[in-house]
PDB file of N, CA, C and O in Angstrom:
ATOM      1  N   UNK A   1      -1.630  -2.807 -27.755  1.00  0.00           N
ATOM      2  CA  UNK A   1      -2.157  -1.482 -27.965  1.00  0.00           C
ATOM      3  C   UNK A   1      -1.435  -0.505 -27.031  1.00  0.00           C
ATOM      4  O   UNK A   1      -1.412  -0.903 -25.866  1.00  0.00           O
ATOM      5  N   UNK A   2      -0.736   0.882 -27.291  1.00  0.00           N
ATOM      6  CA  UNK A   2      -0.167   1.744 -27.189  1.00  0.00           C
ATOM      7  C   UNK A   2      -1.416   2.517 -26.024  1.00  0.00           C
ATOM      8  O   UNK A   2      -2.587   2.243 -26.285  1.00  0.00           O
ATOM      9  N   UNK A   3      -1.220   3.209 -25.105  1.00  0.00           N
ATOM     10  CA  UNK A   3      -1.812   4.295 -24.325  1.00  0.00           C
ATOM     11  C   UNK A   3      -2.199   5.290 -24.597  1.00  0.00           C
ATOM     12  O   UNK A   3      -3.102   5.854 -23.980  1.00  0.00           O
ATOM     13  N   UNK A   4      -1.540   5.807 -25.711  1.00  0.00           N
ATOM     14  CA  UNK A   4      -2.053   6.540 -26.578  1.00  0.00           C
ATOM     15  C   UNK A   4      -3.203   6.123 -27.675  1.00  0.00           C
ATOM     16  O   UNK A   4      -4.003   6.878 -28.227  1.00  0.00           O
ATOM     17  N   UNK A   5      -3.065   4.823 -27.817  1.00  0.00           N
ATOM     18  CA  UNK A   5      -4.389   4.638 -29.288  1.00  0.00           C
ATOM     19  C   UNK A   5      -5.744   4.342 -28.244  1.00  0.00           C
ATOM     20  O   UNK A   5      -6.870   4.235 -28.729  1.00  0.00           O
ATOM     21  N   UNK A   6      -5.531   4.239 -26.949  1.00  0.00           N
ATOM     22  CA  UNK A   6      -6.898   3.643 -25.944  1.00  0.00           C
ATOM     23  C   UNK A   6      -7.650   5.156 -26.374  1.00  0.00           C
ATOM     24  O   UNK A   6      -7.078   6.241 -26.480  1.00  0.00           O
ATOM     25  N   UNK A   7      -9.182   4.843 -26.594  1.00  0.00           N
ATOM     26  CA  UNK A   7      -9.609   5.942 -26.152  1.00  0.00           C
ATOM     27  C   UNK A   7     -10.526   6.251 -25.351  1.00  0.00           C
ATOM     28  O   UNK A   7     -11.363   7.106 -25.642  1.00  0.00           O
ATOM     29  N   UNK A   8     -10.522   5.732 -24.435  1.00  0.00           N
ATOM     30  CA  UNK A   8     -10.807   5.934 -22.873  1.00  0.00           C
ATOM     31  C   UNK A   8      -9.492   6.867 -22.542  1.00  0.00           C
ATOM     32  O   UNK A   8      -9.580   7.289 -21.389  1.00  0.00           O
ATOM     33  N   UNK A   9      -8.798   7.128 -22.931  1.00  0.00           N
ATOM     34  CA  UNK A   9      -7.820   8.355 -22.658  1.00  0.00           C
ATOM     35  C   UNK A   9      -7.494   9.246 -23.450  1.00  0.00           C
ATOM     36  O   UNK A   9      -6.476   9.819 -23.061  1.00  0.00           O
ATOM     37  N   UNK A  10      -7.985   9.723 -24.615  1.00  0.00           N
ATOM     38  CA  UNK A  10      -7.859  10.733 -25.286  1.00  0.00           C
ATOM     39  C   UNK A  10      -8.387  11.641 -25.247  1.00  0.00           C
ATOM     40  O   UNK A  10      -8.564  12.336 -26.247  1.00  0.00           O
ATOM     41  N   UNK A  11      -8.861  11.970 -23.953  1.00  0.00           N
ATOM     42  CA  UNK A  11      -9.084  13.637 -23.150  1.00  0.00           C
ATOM     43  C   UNK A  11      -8.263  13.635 -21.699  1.00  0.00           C
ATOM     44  O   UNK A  11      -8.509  14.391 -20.760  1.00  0.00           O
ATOM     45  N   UNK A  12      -7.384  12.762 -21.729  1.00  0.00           N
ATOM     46  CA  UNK A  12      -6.843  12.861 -20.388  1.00  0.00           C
ATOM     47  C   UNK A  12      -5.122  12.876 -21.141  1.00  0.00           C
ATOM     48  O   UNK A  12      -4.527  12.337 -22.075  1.00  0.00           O
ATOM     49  N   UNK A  13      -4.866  13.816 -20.088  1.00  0.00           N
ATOM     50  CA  UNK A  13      -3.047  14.594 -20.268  1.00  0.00           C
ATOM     51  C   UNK A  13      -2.318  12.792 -19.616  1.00  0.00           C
ATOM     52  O   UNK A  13      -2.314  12.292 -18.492  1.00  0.00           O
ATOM     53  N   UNK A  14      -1.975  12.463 -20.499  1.00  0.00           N
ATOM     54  CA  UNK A  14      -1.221  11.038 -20.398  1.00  0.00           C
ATOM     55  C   UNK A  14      -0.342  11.190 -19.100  1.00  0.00           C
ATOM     56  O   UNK A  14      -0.483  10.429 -18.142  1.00  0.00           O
ATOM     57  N   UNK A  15       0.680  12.338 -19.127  1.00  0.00           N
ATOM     58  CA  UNK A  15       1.572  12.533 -17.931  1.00  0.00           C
ATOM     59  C   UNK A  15       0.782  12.465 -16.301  1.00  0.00           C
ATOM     60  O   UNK A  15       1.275  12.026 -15.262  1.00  0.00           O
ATOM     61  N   UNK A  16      -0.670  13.093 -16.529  1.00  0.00           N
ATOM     62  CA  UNK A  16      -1.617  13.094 -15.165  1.00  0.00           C
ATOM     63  C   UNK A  16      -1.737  11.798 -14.387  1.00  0.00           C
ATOM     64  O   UNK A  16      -1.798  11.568 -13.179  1.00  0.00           O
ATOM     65  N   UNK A  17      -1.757  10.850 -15.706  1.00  0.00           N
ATOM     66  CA  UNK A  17      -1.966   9.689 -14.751  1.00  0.00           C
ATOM     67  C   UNK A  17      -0.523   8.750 -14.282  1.00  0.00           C
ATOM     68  O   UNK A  17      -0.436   8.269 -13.152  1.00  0.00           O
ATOM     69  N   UNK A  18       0.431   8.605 -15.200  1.00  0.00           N
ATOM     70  CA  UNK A  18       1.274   8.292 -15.173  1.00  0.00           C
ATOM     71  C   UNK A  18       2.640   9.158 -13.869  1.00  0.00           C
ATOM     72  O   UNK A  18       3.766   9.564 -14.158  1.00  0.00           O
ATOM     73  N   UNK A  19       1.886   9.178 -12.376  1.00  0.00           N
ATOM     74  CA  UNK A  19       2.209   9.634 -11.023  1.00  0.00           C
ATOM     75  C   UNK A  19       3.615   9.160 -10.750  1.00  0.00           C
ATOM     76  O   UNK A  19       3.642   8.029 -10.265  1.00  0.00           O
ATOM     77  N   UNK A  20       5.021   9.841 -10.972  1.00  0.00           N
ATOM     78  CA  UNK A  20       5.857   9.639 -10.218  1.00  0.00           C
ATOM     79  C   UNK A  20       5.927   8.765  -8.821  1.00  0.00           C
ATOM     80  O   UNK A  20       4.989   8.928  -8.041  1.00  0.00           O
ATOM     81  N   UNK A  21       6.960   7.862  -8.459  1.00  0.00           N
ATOM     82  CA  UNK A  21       6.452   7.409  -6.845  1.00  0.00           C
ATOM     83  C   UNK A  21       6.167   8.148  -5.857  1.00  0.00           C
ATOM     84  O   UNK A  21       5.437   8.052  -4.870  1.00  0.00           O
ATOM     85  N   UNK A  22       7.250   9.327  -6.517  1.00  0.00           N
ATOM     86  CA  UNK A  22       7.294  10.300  -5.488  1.00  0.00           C
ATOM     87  C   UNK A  22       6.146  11.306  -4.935  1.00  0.00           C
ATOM     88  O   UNK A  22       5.982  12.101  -4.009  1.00  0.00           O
ATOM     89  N   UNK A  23       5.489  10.824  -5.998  1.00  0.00           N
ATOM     90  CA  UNK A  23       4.003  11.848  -5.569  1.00  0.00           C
ATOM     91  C   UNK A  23       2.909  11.009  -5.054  1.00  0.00           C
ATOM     92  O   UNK A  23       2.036  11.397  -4.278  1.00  0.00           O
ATOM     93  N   UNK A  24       3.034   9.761  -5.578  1.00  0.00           N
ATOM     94  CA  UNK A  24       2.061   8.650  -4.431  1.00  0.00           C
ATOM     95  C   UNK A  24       2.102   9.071  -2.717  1.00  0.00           C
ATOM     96  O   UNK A  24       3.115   8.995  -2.022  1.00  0.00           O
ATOM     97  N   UNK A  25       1.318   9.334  -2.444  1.00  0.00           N
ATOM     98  CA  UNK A  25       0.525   9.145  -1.144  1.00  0.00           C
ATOM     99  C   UNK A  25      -0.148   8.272  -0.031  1.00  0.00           C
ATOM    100  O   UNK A  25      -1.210   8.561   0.520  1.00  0.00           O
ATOM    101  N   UNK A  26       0.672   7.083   0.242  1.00  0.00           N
ATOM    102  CA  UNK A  26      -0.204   6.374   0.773  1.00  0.00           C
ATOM    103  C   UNK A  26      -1.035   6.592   2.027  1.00  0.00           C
ATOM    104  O   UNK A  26      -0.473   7.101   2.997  1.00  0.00           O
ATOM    105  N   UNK A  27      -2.282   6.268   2.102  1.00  0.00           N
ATOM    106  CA  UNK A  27      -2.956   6.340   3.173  1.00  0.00           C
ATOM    107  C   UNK A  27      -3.241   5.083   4.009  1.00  0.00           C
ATOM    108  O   UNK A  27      -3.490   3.921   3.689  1.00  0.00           O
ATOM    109  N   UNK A  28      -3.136   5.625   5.024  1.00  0.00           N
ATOM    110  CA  UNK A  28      -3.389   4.742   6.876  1.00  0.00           C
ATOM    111  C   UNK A  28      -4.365   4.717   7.095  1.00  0.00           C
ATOM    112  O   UNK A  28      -4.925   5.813   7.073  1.00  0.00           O
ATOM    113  N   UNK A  29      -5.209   3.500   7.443  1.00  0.00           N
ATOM    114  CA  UNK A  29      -6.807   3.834   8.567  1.00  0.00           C
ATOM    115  C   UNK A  29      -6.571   2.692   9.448  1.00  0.00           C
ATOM    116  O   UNK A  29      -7.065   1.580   9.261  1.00  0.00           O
ATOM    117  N   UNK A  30      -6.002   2.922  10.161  1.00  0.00           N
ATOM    118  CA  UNK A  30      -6.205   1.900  11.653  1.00  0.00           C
ATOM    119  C   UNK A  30      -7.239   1.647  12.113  1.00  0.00           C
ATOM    120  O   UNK A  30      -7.844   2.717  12.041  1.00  0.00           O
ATOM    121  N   UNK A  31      -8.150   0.637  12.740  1.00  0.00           N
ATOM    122  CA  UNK A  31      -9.125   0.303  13.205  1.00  0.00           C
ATOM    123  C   UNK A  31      -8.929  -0.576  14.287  1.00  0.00           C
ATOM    124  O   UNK A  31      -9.122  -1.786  14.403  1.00  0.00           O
ATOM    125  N   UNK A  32      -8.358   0.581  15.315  1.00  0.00           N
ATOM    126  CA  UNK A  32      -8.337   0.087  17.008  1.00  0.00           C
ATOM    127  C   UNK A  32      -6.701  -0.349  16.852  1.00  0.00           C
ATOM    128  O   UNK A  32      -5.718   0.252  16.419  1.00  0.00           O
ATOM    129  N   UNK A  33      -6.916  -1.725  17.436  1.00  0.00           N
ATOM    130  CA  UNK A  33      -5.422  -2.402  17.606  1.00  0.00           C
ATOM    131  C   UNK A  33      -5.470  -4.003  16.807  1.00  0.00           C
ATOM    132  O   UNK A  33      -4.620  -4.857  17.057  1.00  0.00           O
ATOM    133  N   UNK A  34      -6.616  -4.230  15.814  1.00  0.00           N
ATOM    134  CA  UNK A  34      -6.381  -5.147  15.420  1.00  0.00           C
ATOM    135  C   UNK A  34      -6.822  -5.143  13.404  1.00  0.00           C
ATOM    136  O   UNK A  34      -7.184  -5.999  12.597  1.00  0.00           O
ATOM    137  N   UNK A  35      -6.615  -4.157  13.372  1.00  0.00           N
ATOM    138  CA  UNK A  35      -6.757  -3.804  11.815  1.00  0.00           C
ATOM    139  C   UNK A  35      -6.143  -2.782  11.089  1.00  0.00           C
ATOM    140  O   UNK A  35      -5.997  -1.640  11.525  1.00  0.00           O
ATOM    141  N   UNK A  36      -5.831  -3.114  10.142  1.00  0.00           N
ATOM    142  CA  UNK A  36      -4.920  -1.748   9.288  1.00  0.00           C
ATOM    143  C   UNK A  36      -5.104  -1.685   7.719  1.00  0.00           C
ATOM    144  O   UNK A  36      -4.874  -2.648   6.987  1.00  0.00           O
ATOM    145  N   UNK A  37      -5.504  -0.559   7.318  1.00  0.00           N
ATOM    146  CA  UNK A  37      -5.836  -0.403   5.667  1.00  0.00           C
ATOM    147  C   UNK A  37      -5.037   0.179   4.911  1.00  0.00           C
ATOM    148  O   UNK A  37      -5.438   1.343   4.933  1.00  0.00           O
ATOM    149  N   UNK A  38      -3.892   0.118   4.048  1.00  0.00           N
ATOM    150  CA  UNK A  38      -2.927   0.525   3.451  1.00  0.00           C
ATOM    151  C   UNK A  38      -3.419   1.079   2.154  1.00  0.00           C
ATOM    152  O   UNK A  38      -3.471   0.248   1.247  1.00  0.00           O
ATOM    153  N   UNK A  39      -3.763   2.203   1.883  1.00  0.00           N
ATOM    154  CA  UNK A  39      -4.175   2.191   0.318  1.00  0.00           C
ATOM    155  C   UNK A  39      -2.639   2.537  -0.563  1.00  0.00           C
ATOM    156  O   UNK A  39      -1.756   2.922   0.204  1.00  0.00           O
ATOM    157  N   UNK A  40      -2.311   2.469  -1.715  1.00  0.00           N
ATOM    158  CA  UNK A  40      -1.118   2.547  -2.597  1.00  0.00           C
ATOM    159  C   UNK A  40       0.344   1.750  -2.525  1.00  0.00           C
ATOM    160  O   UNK A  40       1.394   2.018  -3.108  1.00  0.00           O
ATOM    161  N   UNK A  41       0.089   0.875  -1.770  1.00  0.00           N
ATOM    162  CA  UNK A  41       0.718  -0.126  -1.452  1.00  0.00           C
ATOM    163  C   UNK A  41       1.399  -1.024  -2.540  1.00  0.00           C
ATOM    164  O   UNK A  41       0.817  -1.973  -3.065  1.00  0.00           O
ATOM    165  N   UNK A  42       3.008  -0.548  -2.911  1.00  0.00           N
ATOM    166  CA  UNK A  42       3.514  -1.201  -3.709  1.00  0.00           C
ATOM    167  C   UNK A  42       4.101  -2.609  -3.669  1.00  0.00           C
ATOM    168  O   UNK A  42       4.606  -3.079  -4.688  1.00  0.00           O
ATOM    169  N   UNK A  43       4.048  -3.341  -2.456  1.00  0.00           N
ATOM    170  CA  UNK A  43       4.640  -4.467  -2.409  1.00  0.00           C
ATOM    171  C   UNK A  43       4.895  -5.020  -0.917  1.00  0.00           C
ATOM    172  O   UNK A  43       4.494  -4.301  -0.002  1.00  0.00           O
ATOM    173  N   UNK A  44       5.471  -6.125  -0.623  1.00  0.00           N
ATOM    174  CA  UNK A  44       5.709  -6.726   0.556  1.00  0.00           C
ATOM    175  C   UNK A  44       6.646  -7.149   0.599  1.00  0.00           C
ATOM    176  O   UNK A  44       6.949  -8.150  -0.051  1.00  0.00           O
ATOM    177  N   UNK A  45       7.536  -6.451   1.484  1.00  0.00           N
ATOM    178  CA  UNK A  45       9.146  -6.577   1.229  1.00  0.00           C
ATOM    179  C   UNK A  45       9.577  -7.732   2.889  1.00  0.00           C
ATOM    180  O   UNK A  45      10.660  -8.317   2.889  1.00  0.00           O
ATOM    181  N   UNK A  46       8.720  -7.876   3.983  1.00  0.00           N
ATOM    182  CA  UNK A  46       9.018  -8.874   4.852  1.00  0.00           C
ATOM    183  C   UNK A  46       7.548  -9.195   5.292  1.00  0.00           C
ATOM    184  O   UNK A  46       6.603  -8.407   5.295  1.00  0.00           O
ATOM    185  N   UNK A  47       7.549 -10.506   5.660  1.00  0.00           N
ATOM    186  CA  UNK A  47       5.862 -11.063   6.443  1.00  0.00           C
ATOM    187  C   UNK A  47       6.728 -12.146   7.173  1.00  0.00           C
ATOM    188  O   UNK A  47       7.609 -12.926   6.812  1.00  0.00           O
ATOM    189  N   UNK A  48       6.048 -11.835   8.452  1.00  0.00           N
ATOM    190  CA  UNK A  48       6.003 -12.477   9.502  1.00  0.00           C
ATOM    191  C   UNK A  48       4.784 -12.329  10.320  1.00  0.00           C
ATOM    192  O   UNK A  48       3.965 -11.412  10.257  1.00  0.00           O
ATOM    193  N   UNK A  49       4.776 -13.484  11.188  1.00  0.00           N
ATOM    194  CA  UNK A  49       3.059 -13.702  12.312  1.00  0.00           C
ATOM    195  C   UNK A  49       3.280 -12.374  13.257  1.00  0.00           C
ATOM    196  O   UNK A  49       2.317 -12.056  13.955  1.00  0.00           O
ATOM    197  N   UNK A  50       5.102 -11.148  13.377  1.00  0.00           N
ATOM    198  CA  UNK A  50       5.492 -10.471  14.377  1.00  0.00           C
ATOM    199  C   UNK A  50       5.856  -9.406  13.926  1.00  0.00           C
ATOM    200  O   UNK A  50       6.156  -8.530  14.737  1.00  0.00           O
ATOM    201  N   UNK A  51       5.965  -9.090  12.292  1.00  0.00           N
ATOM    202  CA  UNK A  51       6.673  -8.045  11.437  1.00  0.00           C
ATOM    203  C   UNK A  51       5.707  -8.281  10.079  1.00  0.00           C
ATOM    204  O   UNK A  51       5.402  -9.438   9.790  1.00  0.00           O
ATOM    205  N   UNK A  52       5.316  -7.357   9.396  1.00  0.00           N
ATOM    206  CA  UNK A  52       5.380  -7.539   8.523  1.00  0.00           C
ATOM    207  C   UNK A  52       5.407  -5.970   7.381  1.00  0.00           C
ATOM    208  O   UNK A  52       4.663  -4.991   7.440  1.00  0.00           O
ATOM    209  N   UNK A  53       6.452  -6.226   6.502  1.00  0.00           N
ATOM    210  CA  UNK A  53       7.068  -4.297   6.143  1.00  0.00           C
ATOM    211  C   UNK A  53       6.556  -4.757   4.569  1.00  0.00           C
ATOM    212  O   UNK A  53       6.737  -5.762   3.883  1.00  0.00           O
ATOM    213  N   UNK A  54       5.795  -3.425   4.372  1.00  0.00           N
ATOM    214  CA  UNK A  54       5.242  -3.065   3.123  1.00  0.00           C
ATOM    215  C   UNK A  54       5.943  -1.442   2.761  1.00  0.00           C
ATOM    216  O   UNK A  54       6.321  -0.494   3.449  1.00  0.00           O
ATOM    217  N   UNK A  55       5.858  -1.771   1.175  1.00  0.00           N
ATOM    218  CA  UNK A  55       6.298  -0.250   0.213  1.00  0.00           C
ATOM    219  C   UNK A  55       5.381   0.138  -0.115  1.00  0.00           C
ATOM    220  O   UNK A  55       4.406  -0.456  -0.577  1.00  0.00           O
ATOM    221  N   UNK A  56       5.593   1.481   0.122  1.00  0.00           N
ATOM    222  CA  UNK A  56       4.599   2.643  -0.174  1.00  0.00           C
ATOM    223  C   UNK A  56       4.924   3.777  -0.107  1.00  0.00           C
ATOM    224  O   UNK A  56       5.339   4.307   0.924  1.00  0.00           O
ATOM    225  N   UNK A  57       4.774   4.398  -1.318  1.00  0.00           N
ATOM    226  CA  UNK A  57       5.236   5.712  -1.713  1.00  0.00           C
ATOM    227  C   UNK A  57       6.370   6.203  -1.432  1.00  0.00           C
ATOM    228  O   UNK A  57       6.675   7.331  -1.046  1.00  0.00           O
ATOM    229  N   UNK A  58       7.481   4.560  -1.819  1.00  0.00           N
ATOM    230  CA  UNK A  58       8.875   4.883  -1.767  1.00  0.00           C
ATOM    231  C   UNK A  58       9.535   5.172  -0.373  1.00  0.00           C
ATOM    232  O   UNK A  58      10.680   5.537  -0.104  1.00  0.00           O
ATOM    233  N   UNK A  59       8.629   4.940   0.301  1.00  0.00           N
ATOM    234  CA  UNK A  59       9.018   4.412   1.777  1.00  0.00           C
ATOM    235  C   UNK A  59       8.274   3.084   2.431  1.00  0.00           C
ATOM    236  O   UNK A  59       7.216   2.614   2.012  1.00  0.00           O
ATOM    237  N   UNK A  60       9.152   2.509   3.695  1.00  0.00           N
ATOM    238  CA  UNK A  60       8.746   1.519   4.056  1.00  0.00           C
ATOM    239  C   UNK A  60       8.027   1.443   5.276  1.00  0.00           C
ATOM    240  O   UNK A  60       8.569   1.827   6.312  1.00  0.00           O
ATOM    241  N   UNK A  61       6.571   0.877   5.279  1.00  0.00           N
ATOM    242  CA  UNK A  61       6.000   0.842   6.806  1.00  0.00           C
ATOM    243  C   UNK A  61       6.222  -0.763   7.160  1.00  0.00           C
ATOM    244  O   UNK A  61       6.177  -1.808   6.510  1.00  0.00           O
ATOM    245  N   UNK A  62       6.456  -0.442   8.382  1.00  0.00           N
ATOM    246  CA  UNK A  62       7.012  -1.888   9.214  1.00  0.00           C
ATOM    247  C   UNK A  62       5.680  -1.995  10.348  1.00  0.00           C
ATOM    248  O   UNK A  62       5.961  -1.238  11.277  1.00  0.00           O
ATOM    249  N   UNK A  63       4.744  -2.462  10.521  1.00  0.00           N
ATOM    250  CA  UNK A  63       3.812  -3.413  11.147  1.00  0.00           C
ATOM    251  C   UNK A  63       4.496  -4.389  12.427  1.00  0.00           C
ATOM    252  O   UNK A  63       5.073  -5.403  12.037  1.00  0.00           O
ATOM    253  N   UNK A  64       4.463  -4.138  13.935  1.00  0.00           N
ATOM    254  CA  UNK A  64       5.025  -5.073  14.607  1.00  0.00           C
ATOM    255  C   UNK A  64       3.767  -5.399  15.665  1.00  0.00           C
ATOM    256  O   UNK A  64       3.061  -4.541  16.195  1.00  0.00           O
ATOM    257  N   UNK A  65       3.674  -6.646  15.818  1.00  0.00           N
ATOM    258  CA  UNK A  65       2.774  -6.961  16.669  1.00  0.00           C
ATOM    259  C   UNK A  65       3.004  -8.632  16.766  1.00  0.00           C
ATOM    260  O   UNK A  65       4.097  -9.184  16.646  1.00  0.00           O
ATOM    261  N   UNK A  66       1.479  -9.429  17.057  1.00  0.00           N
ATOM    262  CA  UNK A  66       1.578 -10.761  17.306  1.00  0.00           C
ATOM    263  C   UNK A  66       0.409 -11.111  16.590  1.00  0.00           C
ATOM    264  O   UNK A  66      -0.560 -10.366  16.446  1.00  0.00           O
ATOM    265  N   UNK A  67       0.533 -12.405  16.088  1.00  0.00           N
ATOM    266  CA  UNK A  67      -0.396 -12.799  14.617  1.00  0.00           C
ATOM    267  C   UNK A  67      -1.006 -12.685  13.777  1.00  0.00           C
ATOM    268  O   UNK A  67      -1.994 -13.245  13.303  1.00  0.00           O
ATOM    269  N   UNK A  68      -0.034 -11.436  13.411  1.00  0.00           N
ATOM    270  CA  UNK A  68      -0.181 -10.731  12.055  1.00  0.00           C
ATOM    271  C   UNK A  68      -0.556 -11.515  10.552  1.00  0.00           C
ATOM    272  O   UNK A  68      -0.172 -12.606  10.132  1.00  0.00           O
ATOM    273  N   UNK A  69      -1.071 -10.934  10.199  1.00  0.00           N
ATOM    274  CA  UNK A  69      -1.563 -11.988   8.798  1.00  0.00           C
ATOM    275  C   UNK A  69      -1.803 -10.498   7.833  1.00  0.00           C
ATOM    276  O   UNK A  69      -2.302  -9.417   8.146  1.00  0.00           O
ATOM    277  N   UNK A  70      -1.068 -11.112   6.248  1.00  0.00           N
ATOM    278  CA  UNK A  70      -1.900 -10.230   5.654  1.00  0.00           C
ATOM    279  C   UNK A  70      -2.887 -10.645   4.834  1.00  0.00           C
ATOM    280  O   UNK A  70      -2.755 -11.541   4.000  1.00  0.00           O
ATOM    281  N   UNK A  71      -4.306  -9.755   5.128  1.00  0.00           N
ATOM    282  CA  UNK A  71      -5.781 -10.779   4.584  1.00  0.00           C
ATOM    283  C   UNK A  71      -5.660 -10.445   3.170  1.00  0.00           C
ATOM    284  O   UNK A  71      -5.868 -11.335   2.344  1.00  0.00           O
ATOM    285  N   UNK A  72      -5.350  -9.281   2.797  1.00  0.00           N
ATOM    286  CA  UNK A  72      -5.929  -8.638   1.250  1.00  0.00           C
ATOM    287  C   UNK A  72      -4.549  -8.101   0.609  1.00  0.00           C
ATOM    288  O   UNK A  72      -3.646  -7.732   1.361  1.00  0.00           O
ATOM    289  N   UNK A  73      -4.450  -8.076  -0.318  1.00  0.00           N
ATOM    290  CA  UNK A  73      -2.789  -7.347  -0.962  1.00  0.00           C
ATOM    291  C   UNK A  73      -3.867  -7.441  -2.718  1.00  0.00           C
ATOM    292  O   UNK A  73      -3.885  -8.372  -3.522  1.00  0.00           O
ATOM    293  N   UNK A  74      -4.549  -6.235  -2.775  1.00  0.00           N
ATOM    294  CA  UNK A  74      -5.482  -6.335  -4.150  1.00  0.00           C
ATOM    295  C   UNK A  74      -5.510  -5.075  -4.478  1.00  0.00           C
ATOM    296  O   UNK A  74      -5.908  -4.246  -3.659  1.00  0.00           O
ATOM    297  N   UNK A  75      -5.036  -4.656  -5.908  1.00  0.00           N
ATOM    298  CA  UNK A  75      -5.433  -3.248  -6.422  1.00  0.00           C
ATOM    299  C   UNK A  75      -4.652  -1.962  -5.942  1.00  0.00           C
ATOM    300  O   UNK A  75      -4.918  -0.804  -6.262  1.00  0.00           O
ATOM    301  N   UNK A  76      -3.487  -2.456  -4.988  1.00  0.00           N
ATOM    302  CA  UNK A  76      -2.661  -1.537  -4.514  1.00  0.00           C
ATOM    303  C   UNK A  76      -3.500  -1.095  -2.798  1.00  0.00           C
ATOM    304  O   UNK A  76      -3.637   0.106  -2.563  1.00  0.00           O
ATOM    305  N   UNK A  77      -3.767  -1.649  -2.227  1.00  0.00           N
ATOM    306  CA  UNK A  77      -4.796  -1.812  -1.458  1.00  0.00           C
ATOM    307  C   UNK A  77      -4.342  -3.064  -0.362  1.00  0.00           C
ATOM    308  O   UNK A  77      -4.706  -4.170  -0.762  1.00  0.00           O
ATOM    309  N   UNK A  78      -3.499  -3.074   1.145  1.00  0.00           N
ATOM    310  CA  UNK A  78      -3.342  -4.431   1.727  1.00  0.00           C
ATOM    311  C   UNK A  78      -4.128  -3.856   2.877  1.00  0.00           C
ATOM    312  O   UNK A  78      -4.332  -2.673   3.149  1.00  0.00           O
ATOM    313  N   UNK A  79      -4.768  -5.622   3.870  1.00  0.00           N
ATOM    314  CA  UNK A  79      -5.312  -5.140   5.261  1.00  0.00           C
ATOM    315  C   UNK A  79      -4.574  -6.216   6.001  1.00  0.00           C
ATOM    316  O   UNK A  79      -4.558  -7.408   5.697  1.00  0.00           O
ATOM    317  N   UNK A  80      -4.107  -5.779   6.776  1.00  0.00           N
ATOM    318  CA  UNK A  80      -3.068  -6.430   7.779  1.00  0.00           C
ATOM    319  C   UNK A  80      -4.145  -6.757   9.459  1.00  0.00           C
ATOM    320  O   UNK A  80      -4.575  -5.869  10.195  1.00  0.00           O
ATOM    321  N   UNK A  81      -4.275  -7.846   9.596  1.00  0.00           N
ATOM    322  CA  UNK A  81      -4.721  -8.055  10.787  1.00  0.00           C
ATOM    323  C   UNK A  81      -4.139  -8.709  11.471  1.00  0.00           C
ATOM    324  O   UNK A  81      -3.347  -9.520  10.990  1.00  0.00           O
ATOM    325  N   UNK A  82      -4.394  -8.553  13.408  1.00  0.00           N
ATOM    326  CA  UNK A  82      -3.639  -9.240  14.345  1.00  0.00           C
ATOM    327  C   UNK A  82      -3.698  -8.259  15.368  1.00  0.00           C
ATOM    328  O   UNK A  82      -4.591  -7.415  15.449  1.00  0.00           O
ATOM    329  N   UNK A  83      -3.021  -8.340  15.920  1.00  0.00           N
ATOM    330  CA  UNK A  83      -2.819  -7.097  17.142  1.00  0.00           C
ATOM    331  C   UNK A  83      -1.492  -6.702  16.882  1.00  0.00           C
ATOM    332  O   UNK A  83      -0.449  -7.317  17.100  1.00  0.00           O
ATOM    333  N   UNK A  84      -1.718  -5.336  16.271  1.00  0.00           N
ATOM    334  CA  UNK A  84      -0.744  -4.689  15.958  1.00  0.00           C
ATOM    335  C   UNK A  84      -0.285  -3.592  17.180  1.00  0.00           C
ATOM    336  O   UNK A  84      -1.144  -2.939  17.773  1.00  0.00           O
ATOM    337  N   UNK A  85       0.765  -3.500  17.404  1.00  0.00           N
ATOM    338  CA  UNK A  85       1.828  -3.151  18.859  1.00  0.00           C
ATOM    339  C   UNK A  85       2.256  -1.756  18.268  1.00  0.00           C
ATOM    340  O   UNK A  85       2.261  -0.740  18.962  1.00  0.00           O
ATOM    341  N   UNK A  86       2.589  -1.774  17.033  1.00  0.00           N
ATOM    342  CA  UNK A  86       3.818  -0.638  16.976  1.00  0.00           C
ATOM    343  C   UNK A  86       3.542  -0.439  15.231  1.00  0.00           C
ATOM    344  O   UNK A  86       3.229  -1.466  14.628  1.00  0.00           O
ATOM    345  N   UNK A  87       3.646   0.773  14.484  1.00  0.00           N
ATOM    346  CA  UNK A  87       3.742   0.817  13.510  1.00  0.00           C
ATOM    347  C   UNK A  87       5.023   2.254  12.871  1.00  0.00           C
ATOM    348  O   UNK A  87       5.159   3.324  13.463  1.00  0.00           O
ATOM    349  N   UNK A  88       5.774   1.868  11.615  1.00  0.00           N
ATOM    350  CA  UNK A  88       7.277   2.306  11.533  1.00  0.00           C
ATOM    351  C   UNK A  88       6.952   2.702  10.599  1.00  0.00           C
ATOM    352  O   UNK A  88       6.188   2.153   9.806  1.00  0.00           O
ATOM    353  N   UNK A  89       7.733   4.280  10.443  1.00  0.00           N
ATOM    354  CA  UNK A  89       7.422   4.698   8.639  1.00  0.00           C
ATOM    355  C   UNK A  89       8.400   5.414   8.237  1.00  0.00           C
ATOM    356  O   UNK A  89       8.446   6.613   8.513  1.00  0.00           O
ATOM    357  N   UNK A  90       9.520   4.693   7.388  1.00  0.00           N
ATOM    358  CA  UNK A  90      10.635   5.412   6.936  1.00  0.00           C
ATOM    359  C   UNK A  90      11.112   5.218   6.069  1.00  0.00           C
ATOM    360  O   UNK A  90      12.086   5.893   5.736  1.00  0.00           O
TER     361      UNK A  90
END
């Protein structure tokens, strides 16, 4: 089935939802030094227990710390825990 024949979308401007990367936004919520909430999170481009670099909104955040784990990667949505040291966004 076509996006167009759904109609759960035939009052919505097809282009509205269909967001360029470039207009994705991802959002940050740190919680202290041992939690991190990534919302729009396209992927996981390195994991390590000391690094671990996620895509988002066509840029890359790099995560450095010590026993890093990532708990959740669901719905565009990751939470990275450990004691995170340093965080990179470019």
């Amino acid at each position: 089935m076509k996006l167009s024949e759904m109609q759960i979308f035939e009052n919505f401007d097809r282009q509205s939802l269909l967001r360029p990367i470039s207009e994705v936004t991802p959002k940050l919520q740190v919680n202290g030094v041992s939690e991190a909430i990534l919302s729009d999170c396209a992927g996981v481009c390195d994991y390590d227990s000391d690094v671990i670099r996620l895509s988002a909104g066509g840029k890359i955040l790099t995560f450095r710390g010590c026993d890093l784990q990532l708990m959740q990667l669901d719905g565009g949505e990751a939470v990275i825990r450990g004691r995170i040291n340093s965080i990179e966004y470019q």
